[in-house]
Each structure stands twice: as structure tokens, then as C-alpha cells.
LUMBA-666114 format. One line per 4 residues: number of its first residue (from 0); for each residue x, y, z of N, C-alpha, C. Coordinates in Angstrom, 3 decimals, decimal comma, m for minus. Layout:
LUMBA-666114
NUM	X:Y:Z:X:Y:Z:X:Y:Z; ...
//
This chain:
LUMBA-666114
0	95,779:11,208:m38,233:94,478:10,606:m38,047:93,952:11,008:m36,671; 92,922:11,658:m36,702:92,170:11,785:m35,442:91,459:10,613:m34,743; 91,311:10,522:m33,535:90,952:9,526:m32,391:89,882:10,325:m31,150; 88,923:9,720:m31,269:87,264:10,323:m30,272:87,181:9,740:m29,233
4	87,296:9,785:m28,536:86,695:8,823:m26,825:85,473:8,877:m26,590; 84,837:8,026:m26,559:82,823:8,305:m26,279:82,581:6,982:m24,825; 81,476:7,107:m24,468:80,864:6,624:m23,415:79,640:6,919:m23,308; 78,757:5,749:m22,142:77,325:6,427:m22,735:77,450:6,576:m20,633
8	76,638:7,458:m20,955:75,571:7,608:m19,109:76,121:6,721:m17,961; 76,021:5,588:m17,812:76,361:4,765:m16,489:77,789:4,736:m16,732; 78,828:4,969:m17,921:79,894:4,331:m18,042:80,448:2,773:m18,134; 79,289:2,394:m18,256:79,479:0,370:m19,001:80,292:0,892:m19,861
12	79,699:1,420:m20,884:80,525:1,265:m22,327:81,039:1,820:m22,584; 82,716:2,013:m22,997:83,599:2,810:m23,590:83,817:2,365:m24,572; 84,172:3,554:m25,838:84,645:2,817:m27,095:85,374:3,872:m27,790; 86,675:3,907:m28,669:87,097:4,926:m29,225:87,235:4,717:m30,649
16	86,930:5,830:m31,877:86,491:5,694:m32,740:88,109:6,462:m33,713; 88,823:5,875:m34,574:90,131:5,919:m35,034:89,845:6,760:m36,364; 89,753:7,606:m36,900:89,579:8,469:m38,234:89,286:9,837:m38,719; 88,181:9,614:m38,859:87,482:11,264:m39,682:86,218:11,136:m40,099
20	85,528:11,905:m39,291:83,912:11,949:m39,531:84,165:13,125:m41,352; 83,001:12,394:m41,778:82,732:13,057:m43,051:81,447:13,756:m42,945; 80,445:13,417:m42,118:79,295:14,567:m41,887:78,699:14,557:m40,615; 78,210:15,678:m40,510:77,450:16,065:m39,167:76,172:16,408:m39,610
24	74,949:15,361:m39,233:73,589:15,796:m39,481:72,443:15,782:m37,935; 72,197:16,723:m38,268:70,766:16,980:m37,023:69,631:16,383:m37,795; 68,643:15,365:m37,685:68,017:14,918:m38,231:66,731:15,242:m37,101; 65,549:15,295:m38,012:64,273:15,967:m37,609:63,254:14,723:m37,638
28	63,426:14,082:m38,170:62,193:13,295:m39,057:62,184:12,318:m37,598; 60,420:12,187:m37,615:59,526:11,294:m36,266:60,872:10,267:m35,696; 60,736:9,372:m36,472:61,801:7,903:m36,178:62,996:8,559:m35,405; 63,551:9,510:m35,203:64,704:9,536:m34,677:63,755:10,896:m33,637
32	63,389:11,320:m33,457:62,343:12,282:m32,553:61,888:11,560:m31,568; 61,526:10,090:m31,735:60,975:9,129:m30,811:62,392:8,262:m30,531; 63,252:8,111:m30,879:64,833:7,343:m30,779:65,458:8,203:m29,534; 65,605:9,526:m29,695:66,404:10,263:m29,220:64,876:10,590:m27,613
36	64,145:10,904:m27,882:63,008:11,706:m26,959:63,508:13,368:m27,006; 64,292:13,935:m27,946:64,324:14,893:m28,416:63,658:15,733:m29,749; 64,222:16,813:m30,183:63,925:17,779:m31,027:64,821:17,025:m32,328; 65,123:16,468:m32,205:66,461:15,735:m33,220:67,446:14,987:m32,901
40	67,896:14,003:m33,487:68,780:13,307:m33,430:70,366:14,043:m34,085; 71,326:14,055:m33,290:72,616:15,080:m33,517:73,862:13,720:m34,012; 73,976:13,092:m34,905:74,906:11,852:m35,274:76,112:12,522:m36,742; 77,156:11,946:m36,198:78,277:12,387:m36,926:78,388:10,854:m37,969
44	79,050:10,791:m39,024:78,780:10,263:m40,128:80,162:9,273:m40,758; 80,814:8,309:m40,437:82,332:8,042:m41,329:81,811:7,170:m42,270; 82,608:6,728:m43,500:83,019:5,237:m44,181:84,514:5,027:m44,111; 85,151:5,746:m43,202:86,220:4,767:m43,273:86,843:5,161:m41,734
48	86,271:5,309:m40,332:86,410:5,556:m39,307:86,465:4,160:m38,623; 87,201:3,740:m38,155:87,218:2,430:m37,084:86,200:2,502:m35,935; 85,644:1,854:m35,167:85,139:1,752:m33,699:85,608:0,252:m33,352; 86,075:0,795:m31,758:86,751:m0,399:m31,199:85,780:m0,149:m29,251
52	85,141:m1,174:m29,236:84,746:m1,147:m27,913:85,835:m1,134:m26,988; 86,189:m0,205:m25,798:87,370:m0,415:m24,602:86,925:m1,068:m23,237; 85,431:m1,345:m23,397:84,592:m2,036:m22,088:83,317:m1,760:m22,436; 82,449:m2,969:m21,663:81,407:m3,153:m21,669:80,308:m3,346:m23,181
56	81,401:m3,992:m24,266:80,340:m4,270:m25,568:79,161:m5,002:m25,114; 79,548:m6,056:m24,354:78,051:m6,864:m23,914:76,739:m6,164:m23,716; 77,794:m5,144:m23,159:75,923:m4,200:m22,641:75,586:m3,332:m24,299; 75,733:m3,629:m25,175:75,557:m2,697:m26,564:74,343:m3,269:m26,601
60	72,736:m3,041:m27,089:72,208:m3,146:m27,702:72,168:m2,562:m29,234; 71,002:m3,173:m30,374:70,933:m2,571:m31,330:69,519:m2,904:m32,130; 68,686:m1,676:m32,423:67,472:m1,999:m32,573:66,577:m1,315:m34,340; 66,421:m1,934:m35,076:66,026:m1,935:m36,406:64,862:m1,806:m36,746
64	63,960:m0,753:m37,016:62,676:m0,518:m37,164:62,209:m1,837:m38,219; 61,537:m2,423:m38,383:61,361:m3,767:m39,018:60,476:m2,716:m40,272; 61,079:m3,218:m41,861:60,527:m2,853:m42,671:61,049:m1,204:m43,193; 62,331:m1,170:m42,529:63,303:0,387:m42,779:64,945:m0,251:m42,892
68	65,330:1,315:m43,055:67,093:1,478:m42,464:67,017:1,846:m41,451; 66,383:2,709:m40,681:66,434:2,928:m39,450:66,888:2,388:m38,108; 68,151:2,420:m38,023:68,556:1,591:m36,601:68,884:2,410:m35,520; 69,023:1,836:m34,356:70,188:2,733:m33,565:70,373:1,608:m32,347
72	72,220:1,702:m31,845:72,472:1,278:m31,205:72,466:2,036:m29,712; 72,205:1,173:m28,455:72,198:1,810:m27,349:73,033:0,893:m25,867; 73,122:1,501:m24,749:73,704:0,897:m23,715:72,232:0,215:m23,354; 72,554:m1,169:m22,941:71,249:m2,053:m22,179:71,008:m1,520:m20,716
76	71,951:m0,641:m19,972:71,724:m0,499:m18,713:71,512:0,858:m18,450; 71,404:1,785:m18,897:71,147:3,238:m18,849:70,535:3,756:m20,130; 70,342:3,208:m21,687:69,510:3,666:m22,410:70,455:4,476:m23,511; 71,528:5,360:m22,854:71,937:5,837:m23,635:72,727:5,522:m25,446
80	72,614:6,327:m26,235:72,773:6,021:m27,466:74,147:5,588:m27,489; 74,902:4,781:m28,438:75,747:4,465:m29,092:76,294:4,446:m30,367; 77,599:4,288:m30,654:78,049:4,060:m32,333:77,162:2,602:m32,737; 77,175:3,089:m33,867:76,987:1,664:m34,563:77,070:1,583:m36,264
84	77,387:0,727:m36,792:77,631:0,141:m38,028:76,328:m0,113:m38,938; 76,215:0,703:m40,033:75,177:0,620:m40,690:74,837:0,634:m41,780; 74,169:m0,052:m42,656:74,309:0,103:m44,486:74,879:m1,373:m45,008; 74,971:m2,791:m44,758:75,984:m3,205:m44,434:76,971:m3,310:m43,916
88	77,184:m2,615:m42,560:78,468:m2,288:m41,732:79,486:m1,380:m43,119; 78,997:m1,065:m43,733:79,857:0,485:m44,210:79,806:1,879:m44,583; 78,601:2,294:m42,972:78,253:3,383:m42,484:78,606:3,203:m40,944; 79,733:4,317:m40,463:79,278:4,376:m38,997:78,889:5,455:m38,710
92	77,594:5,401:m38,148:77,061:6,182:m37,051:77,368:6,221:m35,826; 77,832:7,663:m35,168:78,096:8,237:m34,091:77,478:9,301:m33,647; 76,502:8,866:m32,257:75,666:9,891:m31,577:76,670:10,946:m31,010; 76,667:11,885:m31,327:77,646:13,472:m30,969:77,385:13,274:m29,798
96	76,097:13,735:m28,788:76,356:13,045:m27,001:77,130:12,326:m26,636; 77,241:11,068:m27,567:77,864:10,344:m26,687:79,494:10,070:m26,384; 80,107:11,188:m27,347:81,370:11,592:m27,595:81,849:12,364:m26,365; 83,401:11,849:m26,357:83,819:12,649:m24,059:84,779:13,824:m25,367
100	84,986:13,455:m26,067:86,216:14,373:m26,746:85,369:15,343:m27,833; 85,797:17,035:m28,008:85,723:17,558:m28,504:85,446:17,121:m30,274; 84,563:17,602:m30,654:85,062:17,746:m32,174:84,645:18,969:m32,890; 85,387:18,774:m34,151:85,742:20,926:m34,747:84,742:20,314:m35,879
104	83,969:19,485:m36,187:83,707:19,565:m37,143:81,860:20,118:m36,904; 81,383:20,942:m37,789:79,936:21,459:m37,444:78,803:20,780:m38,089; 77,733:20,719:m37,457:76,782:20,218:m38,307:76,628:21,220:m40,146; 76,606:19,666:m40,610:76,263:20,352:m42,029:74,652:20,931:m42,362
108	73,851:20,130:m41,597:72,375:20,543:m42,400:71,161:19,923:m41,265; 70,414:20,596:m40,891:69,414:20,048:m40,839:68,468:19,105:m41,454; 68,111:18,089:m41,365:67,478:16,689:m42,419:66,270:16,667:m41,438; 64,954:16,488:m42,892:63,636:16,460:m42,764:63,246:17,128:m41,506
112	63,122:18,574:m42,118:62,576:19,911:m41,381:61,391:19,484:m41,501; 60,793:18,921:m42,583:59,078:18,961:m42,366:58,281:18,473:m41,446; 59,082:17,686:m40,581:58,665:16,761:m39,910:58,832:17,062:m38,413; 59,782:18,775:m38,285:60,042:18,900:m37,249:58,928:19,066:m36,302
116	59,440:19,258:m34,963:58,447:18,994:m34,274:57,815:20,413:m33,918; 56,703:20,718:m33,477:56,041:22,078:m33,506:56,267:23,183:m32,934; 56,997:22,879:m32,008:57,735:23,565:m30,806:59,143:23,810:m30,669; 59,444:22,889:m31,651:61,043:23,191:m32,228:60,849:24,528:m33,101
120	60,786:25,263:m33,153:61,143:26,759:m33,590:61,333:28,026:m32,725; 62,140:28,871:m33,574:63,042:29,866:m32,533:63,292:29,667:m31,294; 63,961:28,842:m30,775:64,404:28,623:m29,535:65,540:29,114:m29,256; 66,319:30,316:m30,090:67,657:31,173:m29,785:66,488:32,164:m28,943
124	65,137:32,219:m28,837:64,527:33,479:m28,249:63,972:33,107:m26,719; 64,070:31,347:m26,399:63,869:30,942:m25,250:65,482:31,277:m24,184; 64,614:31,043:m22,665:65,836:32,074:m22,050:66,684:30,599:m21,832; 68,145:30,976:m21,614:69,106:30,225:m21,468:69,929:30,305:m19,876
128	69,819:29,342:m19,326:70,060:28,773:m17,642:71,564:28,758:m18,189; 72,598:28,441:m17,031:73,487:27,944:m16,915:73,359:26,888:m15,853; 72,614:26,676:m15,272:72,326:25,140:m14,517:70,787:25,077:m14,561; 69,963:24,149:m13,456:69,102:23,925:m13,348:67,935:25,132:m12,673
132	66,552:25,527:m13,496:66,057:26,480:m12,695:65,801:26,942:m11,237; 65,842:27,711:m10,943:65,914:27,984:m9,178:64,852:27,941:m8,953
//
């Protein structure tokens, strides 16, 4: 059985996640475009993966578009994303950022391209930094 170590930004929250992700989706669609303030939301997928907070659950928020499924959990003191339990708590969602440990598994698919954002295309042709521009 594989075991993930994640944390978000300030380091409040640690939590390690006990199993096997079953999918990797990059999701496009607005709701998670405005969640993330990115090009996509990057979340790995279990139903039968554990999450166990190791510090700072208090600071977990978790926020539910009223009138959807749409949730996502986050740290209250730096913003950053978190795991969280979803579907009836028998979906976990795991933001790939917020993972400290490697994983081999690849995104399967891009979800709701139509919706991507306009400027999200060919960006293998934008130039690539190894730190911040000079």
C-alpha cells in the first residue's frame, strides 16, 4: 500500500493519505478555473484511500458552491488547497500541489476542454524559465 505526505503553503496543515489514487484529472471547466486562479484544477481521485490530518485540521476549511457538487477544501491561513471527502464522504479528492511526495501515476484526461480558458493553448511554445524572470 502506498502512503503520500501533503501540506499546504504556511505548513499549518499536514496530512498523509494511506492507499491508491485511481485517477488523475486536470479539470478545465469555470468553477474550478476560479477555485484554483489557474488554467485548471490538477486533483488525484481514491474510493478507498484513507486521509488522516498530522496537524493543524482546525485550520481546514471547506466550501460548497450552493445548488452543485462542487466543493473544495482549503487551509484558513494561507488559502492553499486541500484533500477532502466528497460524494457522501466516498470520494477523496486530492489537490496534486498539495502533495510533498512524488507520485508515478499521470494524468488521465483533460475534463471540460470547452470551457478552457482562451489563453490556455499551446503553451509547450511559450518560453520556459528555470526561476524567476531577470
Amino acid at each position: 500500500m502506498s502512503q503520500y505526505q501533503g501540506s499546504c503553503l504556511c505548513g499549518d496543515v499536514r496530512y498523509v493519505i494511506d492507499g491508491e489514487f485511481e485517477s488523475f484529472y486536470l479539470c478545465h471547466c469555470s468553477r474550478c478555473r476560479k477555485g484554483t486562479g489557474s488554467a485548471h484544477a490538477s486533483n488525484l481521485f481514491s474510493t478507498s484511500a484513507s486521509l488522516a490530518w498530522q496537524s493543524g485540521e482546525q485550520h481546514v476549511a471547506s466550501f460548497t458552491l450552493p445548488g452543485s457538487h462542487h466543493s473544495r477544501s482549503f487551509c484558513k491561513q494561507c488559502g492553499s488547497a486541500l484533500p477532502g471527502l466528497h460524494m457522501g464522504r466516498k470520494l477523496l479528492m486530492v489537490p496534486a500541489g498539495s502533495l510533498d511526495s512524488a507520485v508515478s501515476l499521470r494524468p488521465n484526461a483533460h475534463l471540460c476542454v470547452s470551457s478552457r480558458a482562451d489563453w490556455d493553448h499551446e503553451l509547450e511554445h511559450v518560453d520556459q524559465l528555470d526561476g524567476l524572470p531577470g
